[in-house]
C-alpha positions in Angstrom: 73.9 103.7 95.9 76.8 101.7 95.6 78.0 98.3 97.0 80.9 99.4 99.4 83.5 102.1 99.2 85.9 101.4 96.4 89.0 99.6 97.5 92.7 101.5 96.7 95.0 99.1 96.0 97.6 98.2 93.4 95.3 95.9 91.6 95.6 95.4 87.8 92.7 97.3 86.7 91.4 97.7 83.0 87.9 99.8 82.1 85.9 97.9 79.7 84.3 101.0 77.3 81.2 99.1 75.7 79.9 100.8 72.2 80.2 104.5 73.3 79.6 105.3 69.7 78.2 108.2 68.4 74.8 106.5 67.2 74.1 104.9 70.2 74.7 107.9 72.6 74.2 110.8 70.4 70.0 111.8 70.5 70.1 111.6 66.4 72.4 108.8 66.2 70.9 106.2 64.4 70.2 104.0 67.2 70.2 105.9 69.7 69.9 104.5 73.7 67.5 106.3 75.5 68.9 108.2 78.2 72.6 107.6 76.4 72.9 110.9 76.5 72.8 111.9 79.6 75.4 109.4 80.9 77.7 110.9 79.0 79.2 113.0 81.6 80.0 109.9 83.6 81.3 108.4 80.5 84.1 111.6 80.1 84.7 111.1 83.6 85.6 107.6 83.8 87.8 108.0 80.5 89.7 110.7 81.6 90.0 108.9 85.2 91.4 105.9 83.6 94.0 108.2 81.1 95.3 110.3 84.3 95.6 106.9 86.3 97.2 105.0 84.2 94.5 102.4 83.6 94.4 101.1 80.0 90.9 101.5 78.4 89.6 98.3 76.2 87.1 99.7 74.5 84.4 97.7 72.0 82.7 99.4 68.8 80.4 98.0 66.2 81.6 97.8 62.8 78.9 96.9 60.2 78.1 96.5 56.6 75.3 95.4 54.8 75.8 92.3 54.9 76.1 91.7 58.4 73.9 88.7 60.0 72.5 92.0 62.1 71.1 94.5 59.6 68.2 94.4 58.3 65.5 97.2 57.1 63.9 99.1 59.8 60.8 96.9 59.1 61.7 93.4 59.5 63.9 94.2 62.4 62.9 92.2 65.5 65.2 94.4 68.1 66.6 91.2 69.8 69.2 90.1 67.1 68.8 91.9 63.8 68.2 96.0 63.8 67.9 98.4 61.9 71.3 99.9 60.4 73.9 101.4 63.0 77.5 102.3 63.2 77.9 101.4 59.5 81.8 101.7 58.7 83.0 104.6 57.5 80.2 106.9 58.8 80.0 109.7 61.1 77.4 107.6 63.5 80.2 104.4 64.1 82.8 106.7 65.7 83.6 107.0 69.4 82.1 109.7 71.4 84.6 112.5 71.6 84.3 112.0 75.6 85.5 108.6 75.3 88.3 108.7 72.8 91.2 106.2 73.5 95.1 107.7 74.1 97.6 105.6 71.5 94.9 103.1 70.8 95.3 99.5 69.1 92.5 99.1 66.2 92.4 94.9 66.6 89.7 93.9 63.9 88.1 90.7 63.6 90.7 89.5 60.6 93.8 91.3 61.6 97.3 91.3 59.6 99.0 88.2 59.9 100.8 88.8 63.0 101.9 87.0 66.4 98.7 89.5 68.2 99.4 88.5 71.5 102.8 89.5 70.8 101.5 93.0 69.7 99.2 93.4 72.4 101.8 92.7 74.8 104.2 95.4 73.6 101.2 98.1 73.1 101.1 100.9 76.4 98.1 102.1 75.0 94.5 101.6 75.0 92.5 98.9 72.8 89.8 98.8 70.5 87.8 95.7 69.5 85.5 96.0 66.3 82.6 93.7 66.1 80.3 92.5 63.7 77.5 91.5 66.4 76.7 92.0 69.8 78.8 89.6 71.4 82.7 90.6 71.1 83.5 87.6 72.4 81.6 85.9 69.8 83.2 87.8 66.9 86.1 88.8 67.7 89.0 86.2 68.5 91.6 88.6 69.9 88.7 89.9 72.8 89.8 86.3 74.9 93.5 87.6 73.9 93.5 91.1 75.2 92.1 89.6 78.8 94.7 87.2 78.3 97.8 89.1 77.4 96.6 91.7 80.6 95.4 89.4 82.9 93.5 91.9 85.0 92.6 91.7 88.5 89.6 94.2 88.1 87.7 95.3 85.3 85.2 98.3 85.3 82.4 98.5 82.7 80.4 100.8 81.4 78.7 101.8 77.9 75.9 100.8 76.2 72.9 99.7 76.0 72.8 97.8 79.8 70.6 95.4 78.1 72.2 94.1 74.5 76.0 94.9 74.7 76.5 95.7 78.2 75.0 92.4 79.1 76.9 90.4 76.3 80.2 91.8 77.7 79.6 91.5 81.5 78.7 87.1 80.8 82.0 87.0 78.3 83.9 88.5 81.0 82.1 85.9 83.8 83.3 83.4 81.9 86.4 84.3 80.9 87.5 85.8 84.4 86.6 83.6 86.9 87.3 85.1 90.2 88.3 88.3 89.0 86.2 91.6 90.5 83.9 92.8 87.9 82.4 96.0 89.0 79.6 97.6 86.7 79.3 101.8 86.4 75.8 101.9 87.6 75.9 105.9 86.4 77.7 104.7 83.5 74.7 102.3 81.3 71.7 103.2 79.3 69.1 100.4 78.5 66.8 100.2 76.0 64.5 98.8 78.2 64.6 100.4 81.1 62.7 97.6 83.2 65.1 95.1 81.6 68.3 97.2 82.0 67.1 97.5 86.2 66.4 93.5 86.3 69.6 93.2 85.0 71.3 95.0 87.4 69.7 92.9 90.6 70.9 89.5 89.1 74.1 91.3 88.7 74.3 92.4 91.9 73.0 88.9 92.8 75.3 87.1 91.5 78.6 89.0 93.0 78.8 91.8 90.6 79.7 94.5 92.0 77.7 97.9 91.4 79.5 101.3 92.0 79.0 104.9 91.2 81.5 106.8 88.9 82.3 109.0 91.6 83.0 106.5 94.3 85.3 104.7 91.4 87.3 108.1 90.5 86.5 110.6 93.5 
């Protein structure tokens, strides 16, 4: 069920597309969610939603090498902060889900070109994608707290995975960052790899003003 019909109004409204990456959602991805997959129907309905409305899409991807603080062998992994590798660049597995592709999309990496970014973020009509290092894309990448800036949003819908690393990481940066503004979490939309953590998250969500909503109340 979701908290409350979903209000039509003229509000600025982005849709915050967390890690929808092929080895996260795909069942042989590399690190893949459990029950990714079958969100995935929600997750081509929200991104086409968002494309025929007119909503821009800010979408977040991990980006790693060997070297990142993150990955480490399958055996000394301790699945809070360092995993296994994943979405290792140049591969197959760290793409976007075909579902979830962005229209005209801005690639903002951690070091970008020497440029005036807000500047290029304010001129850009498209979509955005943020590549990170870690879970936090706040934490590790500096033009994240730009993009909100630059597009000062009034709502922001999230969705993506997993409800319990990334999700979470993204829902407290926004919280922080966005005081005020309505956050509303795709309840349809997350996959935990916990699945008792991903539902206690949700309650203190919900607890603390978050709203929860359905992808077809948000689109129907």
């Amino acid at each position: 069920m979701s908290d409350g019909p979903w209000p039509r109004s003229s509000t600025r409204t982005i849709f915050w597309d967390v890690d929808t990456q092929v080895d996260f959602i795909h069942a042989d991805g590399l690190l893949a969610v459990p029950g990714a997959v079958d969100v995935v129907p929600v997750l081509a309905r929200l991104t086409d939603f968002a494309h025929a409305s007119g909503i821009r899409i800010v979408a977040t991807a991990d980006d790693h090498d060997l070297g990142h603080a993150e990955i480490t062998t399958a055996e000394q992994a301790d699945w809070r902060a360092t995993f296994p590798p994943h979405c290792m660049r140049g591969t197959p597995g760290q793409r976007k889900i075909t579902e979830t592709a962005l229209h005209d999309r801005l690639l903002l990496e951690p070091v970008y070109p020497d440029a005036d970014v807000p500047s290029v973020i304010g001129e850009h009509r498209g979509d955005f994608l943020l590549h990170k290092p870690g879970l936090d894309v706040f934490e590790w990448n500096p033009h994240a707290a730009a993009v909100l800036t630059v597009l000062a949003p009034e709502r922001v819908v999230i969705y993506g995975v997993a409800t319990d690393f990334c999700v979470s990481a993204a829902v407290a940066g926004l919280r922080r960052r966005l005081p005020g503004v309505d956050l509303v979490v795709v309840q349809d939309g997350i996959a935990a790899i916990d699945a008792a953590a991903g539902i206690a998250l949700c309650n203190r969500w919900r607890q603390d003003g978050i709203r929860m909503a359905d992808a077809a109340t948000l689109t129907g």
